[in-house]
Structure formats: C-alpha cells, structure tokens
TIKE-7532 format. One record per residue (C-alpha): residue number from 1; residue in three letters; x, y, z. Coordinates in pm, 1 decimal. Layout:
BEGIN
  mipa  kevex      east     north        up
   NUM    ALA         X         Y         Z
...
END
This chain:
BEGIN
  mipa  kevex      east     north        up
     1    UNK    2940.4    2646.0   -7407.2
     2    UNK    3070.0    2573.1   -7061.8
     3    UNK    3021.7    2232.2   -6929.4
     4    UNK    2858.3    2140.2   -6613.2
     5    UNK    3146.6    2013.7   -6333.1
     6    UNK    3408.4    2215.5   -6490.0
     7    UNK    3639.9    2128.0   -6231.2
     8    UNK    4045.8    2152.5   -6184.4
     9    UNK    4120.5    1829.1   -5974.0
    10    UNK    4464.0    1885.7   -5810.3
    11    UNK    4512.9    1571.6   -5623.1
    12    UNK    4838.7    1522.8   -5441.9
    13    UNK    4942.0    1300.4   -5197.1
    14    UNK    5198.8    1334.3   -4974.1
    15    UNK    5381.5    1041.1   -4880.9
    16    UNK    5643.7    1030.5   -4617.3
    17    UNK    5860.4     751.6   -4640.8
    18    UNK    6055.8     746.7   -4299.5
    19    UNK    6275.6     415.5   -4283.5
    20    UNK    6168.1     454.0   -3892.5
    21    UNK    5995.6     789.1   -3731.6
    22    UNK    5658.9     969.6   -3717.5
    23    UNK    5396.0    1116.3   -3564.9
    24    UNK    5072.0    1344.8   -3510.4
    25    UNK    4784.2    1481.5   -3476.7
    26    UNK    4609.9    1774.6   -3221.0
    27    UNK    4431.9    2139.8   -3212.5
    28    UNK    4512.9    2471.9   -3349.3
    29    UNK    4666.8    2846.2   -3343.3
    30    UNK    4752.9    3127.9   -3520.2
    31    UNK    5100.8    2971.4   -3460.8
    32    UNK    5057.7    2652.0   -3669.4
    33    UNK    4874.3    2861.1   -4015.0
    34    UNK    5224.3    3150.3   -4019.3
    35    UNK    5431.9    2857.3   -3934.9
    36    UNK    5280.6    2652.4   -4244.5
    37    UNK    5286.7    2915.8   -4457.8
    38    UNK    5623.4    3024.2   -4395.7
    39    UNK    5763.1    2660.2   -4455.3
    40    UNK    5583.4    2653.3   -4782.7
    41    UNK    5754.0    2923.9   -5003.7
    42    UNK    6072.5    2804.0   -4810.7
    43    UNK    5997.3    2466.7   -4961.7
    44    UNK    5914.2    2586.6   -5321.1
    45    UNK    6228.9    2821.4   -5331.4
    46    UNK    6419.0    2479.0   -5262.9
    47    UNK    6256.2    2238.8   -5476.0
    48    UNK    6265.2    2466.9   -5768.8
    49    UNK    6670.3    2493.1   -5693.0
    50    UNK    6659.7    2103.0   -5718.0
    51    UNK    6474.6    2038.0   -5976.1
    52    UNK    6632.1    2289.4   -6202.1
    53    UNK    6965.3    2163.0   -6096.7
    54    UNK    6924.4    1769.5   -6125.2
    55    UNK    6988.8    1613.7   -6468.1
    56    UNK    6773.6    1323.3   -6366.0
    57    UNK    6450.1    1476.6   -6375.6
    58    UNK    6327.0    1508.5   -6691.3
    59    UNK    6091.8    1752.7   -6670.3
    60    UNK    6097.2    2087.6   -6516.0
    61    UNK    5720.5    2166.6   -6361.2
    62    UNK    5663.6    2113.3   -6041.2
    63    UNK    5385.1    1978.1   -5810.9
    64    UNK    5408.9    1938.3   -5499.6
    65    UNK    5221.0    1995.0   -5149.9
    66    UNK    5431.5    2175.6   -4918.7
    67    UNK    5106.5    2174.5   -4657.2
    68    UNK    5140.7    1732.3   -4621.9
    69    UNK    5526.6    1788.1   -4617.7
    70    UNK    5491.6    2024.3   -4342.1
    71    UNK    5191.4    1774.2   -4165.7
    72    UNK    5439.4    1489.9   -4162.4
    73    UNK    5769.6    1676.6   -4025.9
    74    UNK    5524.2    1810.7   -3748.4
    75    UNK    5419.3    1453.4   -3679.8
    76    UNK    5745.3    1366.9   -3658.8
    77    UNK    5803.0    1614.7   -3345.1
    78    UNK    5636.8    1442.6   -3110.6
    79    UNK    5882.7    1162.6   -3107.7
    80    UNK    6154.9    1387.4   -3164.3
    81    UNK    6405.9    1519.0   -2869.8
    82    UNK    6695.2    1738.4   -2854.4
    83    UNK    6883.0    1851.6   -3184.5
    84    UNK    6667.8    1681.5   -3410.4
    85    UNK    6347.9    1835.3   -3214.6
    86    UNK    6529.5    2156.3   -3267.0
    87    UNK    6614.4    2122.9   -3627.1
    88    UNK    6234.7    2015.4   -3705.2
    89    UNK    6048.5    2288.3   -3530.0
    90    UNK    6338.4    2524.1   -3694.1
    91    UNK    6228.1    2417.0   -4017.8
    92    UNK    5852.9    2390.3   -3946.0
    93    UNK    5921.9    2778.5   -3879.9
    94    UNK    5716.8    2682.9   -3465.1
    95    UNK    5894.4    2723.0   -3169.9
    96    UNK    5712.6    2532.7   -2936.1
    97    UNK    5674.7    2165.4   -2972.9
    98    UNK    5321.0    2239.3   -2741.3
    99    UNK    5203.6    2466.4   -3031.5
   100    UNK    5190.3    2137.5   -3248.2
   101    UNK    5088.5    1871.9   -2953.7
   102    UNK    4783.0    2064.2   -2904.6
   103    UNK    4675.5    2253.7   -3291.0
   104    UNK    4744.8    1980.8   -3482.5
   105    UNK    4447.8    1839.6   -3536.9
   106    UNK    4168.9    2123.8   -3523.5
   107    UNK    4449.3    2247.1   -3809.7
   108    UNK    4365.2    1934.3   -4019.9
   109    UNK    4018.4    1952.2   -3925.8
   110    UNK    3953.0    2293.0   -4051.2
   111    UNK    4086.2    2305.3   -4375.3
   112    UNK    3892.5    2027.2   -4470.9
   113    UNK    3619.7    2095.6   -4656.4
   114    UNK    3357.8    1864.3   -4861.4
   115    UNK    3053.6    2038.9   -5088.1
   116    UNK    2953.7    2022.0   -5405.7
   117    UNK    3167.7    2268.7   -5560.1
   118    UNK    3521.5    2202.9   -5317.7
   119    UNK    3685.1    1940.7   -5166.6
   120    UNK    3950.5    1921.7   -4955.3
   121    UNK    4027.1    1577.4   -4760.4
   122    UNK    4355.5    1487.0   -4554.0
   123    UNK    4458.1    1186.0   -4368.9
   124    UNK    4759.9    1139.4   -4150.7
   125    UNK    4831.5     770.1   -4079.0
   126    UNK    5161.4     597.5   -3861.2
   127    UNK    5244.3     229.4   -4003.0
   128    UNK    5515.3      50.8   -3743.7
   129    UNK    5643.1    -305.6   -3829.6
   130    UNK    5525.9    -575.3   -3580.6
   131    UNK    5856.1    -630.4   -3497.2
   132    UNK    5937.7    -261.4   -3394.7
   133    UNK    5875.0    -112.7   -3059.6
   134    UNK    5684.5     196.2   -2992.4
   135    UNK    5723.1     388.5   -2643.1
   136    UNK    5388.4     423.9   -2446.1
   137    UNK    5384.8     736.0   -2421.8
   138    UNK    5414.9     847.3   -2717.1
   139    UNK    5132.5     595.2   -2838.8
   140    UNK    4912.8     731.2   -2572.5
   141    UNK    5028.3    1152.0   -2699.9
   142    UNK    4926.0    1050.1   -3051.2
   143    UNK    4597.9     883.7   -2953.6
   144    UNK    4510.5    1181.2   -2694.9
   145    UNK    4596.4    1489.9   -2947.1
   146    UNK    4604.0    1351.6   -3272.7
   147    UNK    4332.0    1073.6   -3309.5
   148    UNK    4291.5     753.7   -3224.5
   149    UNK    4315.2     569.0   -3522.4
   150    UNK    4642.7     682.4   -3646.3
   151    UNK    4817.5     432.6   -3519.8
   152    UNK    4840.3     101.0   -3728.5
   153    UNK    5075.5    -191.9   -3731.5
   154    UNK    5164.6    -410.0   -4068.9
   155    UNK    5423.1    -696.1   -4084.5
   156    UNK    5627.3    -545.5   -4302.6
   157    UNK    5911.9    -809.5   -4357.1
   158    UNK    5801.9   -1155.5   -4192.8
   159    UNK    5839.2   -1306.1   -4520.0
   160    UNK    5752.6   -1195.9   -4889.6
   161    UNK    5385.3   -1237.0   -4862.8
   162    UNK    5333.0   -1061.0   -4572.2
   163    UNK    5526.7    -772.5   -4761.3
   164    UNK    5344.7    -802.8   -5031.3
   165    UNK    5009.5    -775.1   -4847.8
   166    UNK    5138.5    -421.0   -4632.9
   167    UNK    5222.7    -292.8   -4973.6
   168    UNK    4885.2    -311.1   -5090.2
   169    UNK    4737.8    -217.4   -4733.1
   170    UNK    4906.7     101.5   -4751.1
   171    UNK    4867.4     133.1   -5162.7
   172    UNK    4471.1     121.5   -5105.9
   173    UNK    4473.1     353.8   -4881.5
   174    UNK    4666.1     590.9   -5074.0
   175    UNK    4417.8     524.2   -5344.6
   176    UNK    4139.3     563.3   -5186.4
   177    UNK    4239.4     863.4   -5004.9
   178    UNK    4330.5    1059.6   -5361.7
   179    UNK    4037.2     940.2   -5548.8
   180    UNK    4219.5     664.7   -5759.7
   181    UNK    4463.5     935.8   -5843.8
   182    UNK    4763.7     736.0   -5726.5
   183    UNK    4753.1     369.2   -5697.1
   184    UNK    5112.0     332.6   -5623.4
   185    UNK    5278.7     535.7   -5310.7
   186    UNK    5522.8     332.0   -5233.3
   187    UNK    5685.8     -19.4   -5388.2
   188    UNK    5763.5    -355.9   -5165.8
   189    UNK    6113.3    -287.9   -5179.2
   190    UNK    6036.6     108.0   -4984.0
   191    UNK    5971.5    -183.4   -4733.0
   192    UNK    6250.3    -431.8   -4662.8
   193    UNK    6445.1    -189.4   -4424.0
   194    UNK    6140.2      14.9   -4265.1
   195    UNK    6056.7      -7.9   -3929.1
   196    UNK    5795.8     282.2   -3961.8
   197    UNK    5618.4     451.9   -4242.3
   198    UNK    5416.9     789.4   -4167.2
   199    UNK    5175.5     877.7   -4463.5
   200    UNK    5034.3    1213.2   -4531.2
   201    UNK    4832.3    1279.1   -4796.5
   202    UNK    4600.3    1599.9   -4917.4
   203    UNK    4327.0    1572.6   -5178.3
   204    UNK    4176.2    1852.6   -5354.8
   205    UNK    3938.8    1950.2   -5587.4
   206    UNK    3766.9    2232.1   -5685.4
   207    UNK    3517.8    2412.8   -5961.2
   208    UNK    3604.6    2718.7   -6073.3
   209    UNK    3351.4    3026.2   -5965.3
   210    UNK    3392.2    3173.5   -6314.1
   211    UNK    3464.8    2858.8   -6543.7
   212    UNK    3648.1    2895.7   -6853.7
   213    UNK    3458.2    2812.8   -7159.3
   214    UNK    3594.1    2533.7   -7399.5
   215    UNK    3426.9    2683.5   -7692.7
   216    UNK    3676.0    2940.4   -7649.5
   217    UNK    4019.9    2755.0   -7641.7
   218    UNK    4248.4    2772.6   -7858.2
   219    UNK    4647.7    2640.2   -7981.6
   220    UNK    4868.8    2893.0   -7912.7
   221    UNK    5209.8    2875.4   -7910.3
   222    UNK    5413.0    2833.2   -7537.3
   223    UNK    5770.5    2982.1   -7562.0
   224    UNK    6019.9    2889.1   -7269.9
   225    UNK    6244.4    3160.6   -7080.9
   226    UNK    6485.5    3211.0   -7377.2
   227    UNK    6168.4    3340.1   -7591.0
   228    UNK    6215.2    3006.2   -7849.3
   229    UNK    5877.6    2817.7   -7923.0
   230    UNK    5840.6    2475.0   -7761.9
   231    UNK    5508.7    2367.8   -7885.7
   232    UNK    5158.5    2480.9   -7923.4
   233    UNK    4923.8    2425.2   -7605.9
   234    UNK    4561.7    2440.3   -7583.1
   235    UNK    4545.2    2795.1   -7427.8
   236    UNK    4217.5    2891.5   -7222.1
   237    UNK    4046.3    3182.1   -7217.7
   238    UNK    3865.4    3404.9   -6964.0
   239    UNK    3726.6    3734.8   -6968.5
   240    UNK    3575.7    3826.1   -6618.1
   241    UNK    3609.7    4039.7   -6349.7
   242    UNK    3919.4    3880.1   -6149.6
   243    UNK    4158.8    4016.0   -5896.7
   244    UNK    4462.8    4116.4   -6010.9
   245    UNK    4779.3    4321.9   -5987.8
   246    UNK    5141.5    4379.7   -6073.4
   247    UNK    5389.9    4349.4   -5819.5
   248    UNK    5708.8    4573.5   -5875.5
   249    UNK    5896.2    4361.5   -5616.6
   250    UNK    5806.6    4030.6   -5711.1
   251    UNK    5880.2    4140.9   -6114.6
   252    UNK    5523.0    4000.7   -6160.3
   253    UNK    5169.6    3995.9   -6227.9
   254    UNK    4917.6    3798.5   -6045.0
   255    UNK    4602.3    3671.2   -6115.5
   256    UNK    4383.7    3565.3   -5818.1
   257    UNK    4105.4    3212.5   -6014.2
   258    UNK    3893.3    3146.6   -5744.3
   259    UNK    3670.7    2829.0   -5656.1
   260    UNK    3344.0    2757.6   -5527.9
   261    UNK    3028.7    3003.2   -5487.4
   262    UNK    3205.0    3123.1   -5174.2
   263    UNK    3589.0    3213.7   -5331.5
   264    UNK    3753.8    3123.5   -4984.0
   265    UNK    3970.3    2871.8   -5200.5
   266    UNK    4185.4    3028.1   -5506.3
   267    UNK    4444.6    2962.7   -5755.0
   268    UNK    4716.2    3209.9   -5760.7
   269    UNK    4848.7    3270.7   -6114.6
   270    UNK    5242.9    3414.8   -6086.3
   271    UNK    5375.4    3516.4   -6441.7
   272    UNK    5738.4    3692.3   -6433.4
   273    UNK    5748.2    4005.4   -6620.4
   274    UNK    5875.4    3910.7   -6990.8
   275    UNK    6259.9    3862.1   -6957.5
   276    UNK    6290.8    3784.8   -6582.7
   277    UNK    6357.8    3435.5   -6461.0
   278    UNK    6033.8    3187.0   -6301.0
   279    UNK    6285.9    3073.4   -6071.2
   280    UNK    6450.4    3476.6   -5960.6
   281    UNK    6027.9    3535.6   -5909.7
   282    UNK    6040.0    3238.7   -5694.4
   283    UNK    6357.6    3304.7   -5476.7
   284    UNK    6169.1    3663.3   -5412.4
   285    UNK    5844.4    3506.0   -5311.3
   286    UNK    6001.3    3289.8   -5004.7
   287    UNK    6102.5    3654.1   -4855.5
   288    UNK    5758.5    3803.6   -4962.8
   289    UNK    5457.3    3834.0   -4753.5
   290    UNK    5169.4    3657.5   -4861.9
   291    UNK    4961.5    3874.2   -4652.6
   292    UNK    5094.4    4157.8   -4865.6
   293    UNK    4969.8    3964.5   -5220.6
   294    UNK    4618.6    3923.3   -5058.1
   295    UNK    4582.6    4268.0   -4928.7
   296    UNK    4661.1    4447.9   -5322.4
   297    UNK    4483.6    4187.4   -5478.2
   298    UNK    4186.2    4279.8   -5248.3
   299    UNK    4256.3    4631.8   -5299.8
   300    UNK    4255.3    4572.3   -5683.5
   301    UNK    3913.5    4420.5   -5659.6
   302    UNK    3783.7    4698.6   -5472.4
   303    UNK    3932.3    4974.9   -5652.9
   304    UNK    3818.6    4817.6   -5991.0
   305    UNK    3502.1    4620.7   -5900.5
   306    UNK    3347.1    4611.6   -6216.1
   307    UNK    3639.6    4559.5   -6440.1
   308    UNK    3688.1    4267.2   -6667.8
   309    UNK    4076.8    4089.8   -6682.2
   310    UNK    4179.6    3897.3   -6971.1
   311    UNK    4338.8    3529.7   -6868.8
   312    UNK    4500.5    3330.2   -7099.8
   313    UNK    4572.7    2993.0   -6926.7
   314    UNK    4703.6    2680.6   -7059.7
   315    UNK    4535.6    2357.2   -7008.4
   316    UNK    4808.3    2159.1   -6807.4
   317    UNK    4858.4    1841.8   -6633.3
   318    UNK    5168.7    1754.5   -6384.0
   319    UNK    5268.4    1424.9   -6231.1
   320    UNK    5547.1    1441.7   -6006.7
   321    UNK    5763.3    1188.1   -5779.8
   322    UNK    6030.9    1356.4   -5584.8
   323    UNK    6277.7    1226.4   -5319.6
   324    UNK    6224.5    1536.7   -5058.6
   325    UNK    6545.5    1424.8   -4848.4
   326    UNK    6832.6    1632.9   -5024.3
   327    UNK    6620.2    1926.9   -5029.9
   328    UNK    6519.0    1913.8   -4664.6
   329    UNK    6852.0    1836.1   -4533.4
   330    UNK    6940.4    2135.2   -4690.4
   331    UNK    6662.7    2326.8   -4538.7
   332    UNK    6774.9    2222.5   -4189.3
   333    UNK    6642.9    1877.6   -4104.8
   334    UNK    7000.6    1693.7   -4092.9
   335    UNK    7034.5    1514.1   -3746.1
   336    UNK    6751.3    1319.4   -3825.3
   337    UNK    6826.3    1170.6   -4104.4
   338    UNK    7163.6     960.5   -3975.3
   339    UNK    7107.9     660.2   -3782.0
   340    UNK    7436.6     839.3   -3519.4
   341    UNK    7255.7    1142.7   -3461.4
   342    UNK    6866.7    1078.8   -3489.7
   343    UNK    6705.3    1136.9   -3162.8
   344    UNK    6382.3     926.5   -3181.5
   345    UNK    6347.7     773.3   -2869.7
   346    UNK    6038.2     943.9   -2780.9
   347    UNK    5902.8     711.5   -3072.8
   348    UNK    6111.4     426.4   -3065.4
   349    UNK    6431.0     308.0   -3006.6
   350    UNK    6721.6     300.5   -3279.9
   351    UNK    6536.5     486.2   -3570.7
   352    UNK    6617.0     781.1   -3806.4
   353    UNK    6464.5     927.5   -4119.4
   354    UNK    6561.5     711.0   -4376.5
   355    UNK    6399.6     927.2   -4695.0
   356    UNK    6075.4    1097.8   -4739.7
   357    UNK    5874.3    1092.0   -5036.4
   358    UNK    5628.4    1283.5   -5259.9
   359    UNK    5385.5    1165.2   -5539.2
   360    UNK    5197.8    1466.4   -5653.2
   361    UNK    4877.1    1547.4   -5979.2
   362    UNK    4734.9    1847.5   -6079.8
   363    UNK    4523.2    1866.4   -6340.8
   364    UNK    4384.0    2205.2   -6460.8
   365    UNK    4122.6    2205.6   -6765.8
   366    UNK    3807.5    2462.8   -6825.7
   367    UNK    3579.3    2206.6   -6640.6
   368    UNK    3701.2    2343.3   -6368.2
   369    UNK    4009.2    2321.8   -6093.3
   370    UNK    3986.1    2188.2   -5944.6
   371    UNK    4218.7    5253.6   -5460.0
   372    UNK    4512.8    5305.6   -5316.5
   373    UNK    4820.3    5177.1   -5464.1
   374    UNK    5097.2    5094.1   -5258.6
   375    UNK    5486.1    5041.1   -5286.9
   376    UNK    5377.4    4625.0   -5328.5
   377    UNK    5183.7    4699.3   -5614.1
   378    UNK    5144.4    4861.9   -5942.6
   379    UNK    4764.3    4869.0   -6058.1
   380    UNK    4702.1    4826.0   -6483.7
   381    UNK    4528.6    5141.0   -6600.0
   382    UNK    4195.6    4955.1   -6666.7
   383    UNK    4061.5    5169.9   -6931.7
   384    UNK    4090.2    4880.0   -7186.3
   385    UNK    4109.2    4549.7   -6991.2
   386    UNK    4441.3    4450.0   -6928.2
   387    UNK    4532.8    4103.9   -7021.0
   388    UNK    4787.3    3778.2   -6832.2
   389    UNK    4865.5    3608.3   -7103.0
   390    UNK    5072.5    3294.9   -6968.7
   391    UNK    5257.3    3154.4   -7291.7
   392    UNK    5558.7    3146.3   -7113.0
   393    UNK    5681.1    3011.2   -6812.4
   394    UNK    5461.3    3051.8   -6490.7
   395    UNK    5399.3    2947.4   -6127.3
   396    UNK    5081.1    2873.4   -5911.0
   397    UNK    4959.2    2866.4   -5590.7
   398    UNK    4654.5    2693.7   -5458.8
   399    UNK    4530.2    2845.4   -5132.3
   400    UNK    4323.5    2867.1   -4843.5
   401    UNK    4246.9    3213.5   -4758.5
   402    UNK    4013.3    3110.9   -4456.6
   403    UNK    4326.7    3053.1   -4276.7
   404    UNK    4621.9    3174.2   -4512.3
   405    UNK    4706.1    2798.8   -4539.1
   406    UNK    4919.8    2731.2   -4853.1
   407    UNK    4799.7    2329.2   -5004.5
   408    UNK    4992.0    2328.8   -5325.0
   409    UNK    5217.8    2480.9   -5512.4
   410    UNK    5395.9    2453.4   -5847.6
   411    UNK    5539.5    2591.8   -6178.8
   412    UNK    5464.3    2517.3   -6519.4
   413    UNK    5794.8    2562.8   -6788.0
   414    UNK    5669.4    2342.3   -7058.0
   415    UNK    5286.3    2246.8   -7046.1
   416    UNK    5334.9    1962.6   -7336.2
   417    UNK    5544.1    1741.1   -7067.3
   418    UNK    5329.5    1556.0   -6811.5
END
C-alpha cells in the first residue's frame, strides 16, 4: 500500500567557501536560465572526471547542485573586474555582467516554490570579517539588486570564542536553511584565514505524482559497469504511464518521474545502454541539448498517452563533500583563485578565492522524492510495456521545466555506499 508523504527529499546545500570574495542578488532573463543550464552539464561532465579520477574519494556517486554553484560564481561577479570578471562570466556561460546585476534575483525568486506537495527554498548570504573592508559601492549594488539582507558581518578571528560563535552563526543557518539536513557546512578552522565567506544553499523536496508502492519492492541484485554483482539493493517498482524514450545519441534511455499534482518539477532517470560507460553518457550530455530531451520525451507522451512504462528504481541515499576548486579551475575560473592575479577590488581590497565548497543529500525512497520520431530519439514499440530497469549504473537529473533550470544532478554506481 502506498504511504501518505511518499516523498524523495533531495536536500543540498551549496556552500561556497571563498577565503575572501562574493556577491549577489537581482532580476531575471532568458539569459540567466540557458546560461545556468549550460554551466550545469559542464559542471557534471567535470565532477564526474574528478571523482572517477581521485583515489581519495571513496565512493563514486555523485550529488551535487550545479544551480548554488552557479548562484555563488554569479555573486561573485559583481565584485569581480577584468580577467577574473572575464573568466567568471566565461564559465557562467553570460556575457554581460548587467544580465546578472539585474536577473539575479527574480531568478532566485522564481524557482522557489513552497506547497504541500514541492518545495524548493534558496538563500544567498555574504559573511565579511569585521576586520575586512568592503567598497561602498559594491555594498550599496548588492543591497539595490540583490536584497538587502545579504550582507552580514561576523568576527571571524578576534580570538577563539568569537570563532567559535561565527562557526555556529553560519552552521545554524545552514541548518536551518536545509531542514536539519546538514548541521555542519563549514569547521572553525575554514575560518582562521577568511576574510569573506559567501553561502549558497538550495533545498528541495518533492512527492512523487505517481508514488512507488513499498508493498512492491524488492532485493535485487545491482551489478557495476563490468557486469559483476556488488550487492543486492532494495529495487522499486512502478508501473504507470511515464514519459520516456531512447536516445541513439546519448546511448540511453530516459525516464522522465515527475513531482507534484502539477509535474512542472521532474526527476530525469539516464541509464546507458548495457555495455556503454555512465561516464561516456555523461561526456555526451554536456554537448546535448536539454531542450532536445524535453521535446521527445513530450513527444513520447503524446504519441503513447495511454501507455504504461515499467521502472525499476533503487532506493538510494548520497552524501557528498567535495572541494569544487580543482574542478573549476579547470573549467576556466583560474585568475581568481591566486592572491597575484585575483581582481576583487570591486569587493574589497587584497582578496582571492581561496576554495569553494559543496555539502550535498539526496535521498530517494517510494515515499516520495522528493508521433513522430526524430533523429534524437528512438521510441520502444509499446505493444508490451517496455521496461528501465536500473540495476546497473545510472545518472539523474532533478529539474525545473518552468524555466529549464537544472537544481541537481548526480549518478548512482553503487547504491549500497552512502
């Protein structure tokens, strides 16, 4: 029987951790929503590369929000000039540091969305040490576009207790912000050489419109990319009329799990074709067009309206802590991040992008989540219902189709590992 408040509850928080920058907040354009976008499958390609790469992690799915990273490196342009402006609005995939100044904020404000069935809640916030300088005018841009009460100021290293007590300034707010999902953001030793700290973090959570019923769960064994059995996981089961399709180019199927009454929020299932790489589907996806994936998913649904899709979908659960600066040095933002080439003066004087940093949670559970064909697309032959059975490795995408905005994104290679 399916439960009441089936719900997945995604929560991430994005926390940059700048040992001295940031900034934001405004309006919003067309501009701003490709731009996001854009940066976002950028951003997976990448941390997939590092993750898969670096011996120190220990597990290999990924969480992350690439919408907050993208929030806080826009921030960061207002108080940005020259090569590092450049670099950042390169990256952020605008071209006009106006585009942000004046979008930013109606962007935050309308992808936030609080009803019974979704929730999506953001908060930007700029922490400067009392000792530490801000320029006027960039304390009177921030206030003007991006709301008045992002600015705050914390002693950060008077003496211990006053470190302590910033710590757990900025740690409450975190927590409060993500539901209790993450307590700790940051420790008192991210501290002792900061002169600013910008925070962005992005809560979500949403009910699935077609909840999956416990009753009907069941262990199943999960094999990783070499076809070998890692473990049994409790594997969920749908069977419901779902958009879906096969994408030749992408060596894929997708599965389109929406949320809410209103299914203007989804989960995007990604499962490589049996024998093809997660992280080869990936690399393809940043050079895809997710208006392309919408459109024959949509045409799927309307050219086989009444059909039924089998899901299979593990129960999963990912907590994740990366260090985002390798990866976005890589992706372009380099000036900024050395103390001889930052150009922050906008902001303050002598300050540079010391590291930024990303605590991230998903869970997913059955209580909930939170015809043409074309060249894109290959459409099952529907008349027995076709079937996306994800016991192997798999990525997701959690979007908002109201405005093509991309909030998290991730891949699952081994469900048993938190």
């Amino acid at each position: 029987m399916v439960r009441k408040g089936d719900r997945l509850l995604p929560w991430t928080i994005f926390l940059g951790l700048i040992l001295a920058v940031m900034s934001q907040q405004s309006a919003v354009s067309q501009t701003l929503y490709e731009g996001s976008q854009k940066f976002a499958l950028n951003f997976f390609k990448k941390i997939s590369e590092f993750v898969d790469s670096d011996p120190s992690i220990t597990t290999t799915n990924i969480i992350v929000s690439p919408l907050s990273v993208w929030t806080l490196l826009a921030l960061l342009t207002e108080g940005a000039d020259g090569k590092t402006l450049n670099e950042l609005l390169d990256v952020l995939s605008v071209y006009n540091q106006n585009d942000i100044k004046y979008n930013f904020k109606n962007l935050i404000d309308t992808i936030n969305v609080n009803t019974s069935e979704v929730e999506i809640s953001s908060l930007q916030l700029i922490f400067t040490d009392i000792n530490q300088q801000r320029q006027k005018a960039f304390d009177d841009s921030i206030a003007q576009n991006y709301g008045p009460d992002l600015l705050r100021t914390l002693d950060f290293n008077s003496s211990p207790q006053a470190r302590k007590t910033s710590y757990e300034t900025i740690n409450g707010i975190v927590s409060n912000a993500t539901k209790g999902q993450i307590e700790k953001a940051i420790h008192p030793s991210d501290l002792k050489d900061a002169k600013m700290i910008i925070l962005s973090v992005l809560f979500f959570k949403g009910d699935w419109t077609l909840p999956f019923n416990r009753s009907l769960t069941t262990d199943t064994p999960f094999q990783n990319e070499n076809d070998v059995t890692v473990g049994t996981v409790p594997m969920m089961y749908s069977k419901a009329v779902f958009p879906f399709a096969a994408f030749r180019e992408l060596e894929a199927q997708i599965v389109e799990l929406p949320y809410g009454s209103d299914r203007q929020l989804s989960m995007m299932v990604i499962l490589p074709r049996k024998g093809v790489p997660l992280k080869d589907v990936i690399g393809r996806l940043a050079n895809f067009s997710m208006q392309t994936i919408y459109q024959e998913l949509r045409t799927a649904a309307e050219e086989y309206e009444d059909d039924e899709v089998e899901v299979y979908l593990p129960r999963f659960e990912i907590t994740a802590d990366y260090k985002l600066k390798a990866p976005l040095f890589d992706m372009g933002v380099k000036s900024a991040m050395s103390k001889e080439t930052a150009q922050f003066d906008k902001m303050a004087k002598d300050i540079f992008l010391g590291d930024v940093v990303q605590k991230s949670r998903i869970i997913v559970n059955e209580e909930g989540t939170t015809a043409s064909a074309s060249t894109a697309a290959i459409f099952a032959n529907k008349a027995t219902p076709p079937r996306f059975y994800a016991n192997r490795p798999f990525a997701f995408l959690i979007v908002d189709k109201r405005y093509d905005v991309i909030l998290f994104m991730g891949q699952v290679k081994n469900p048993l590992t938190v």
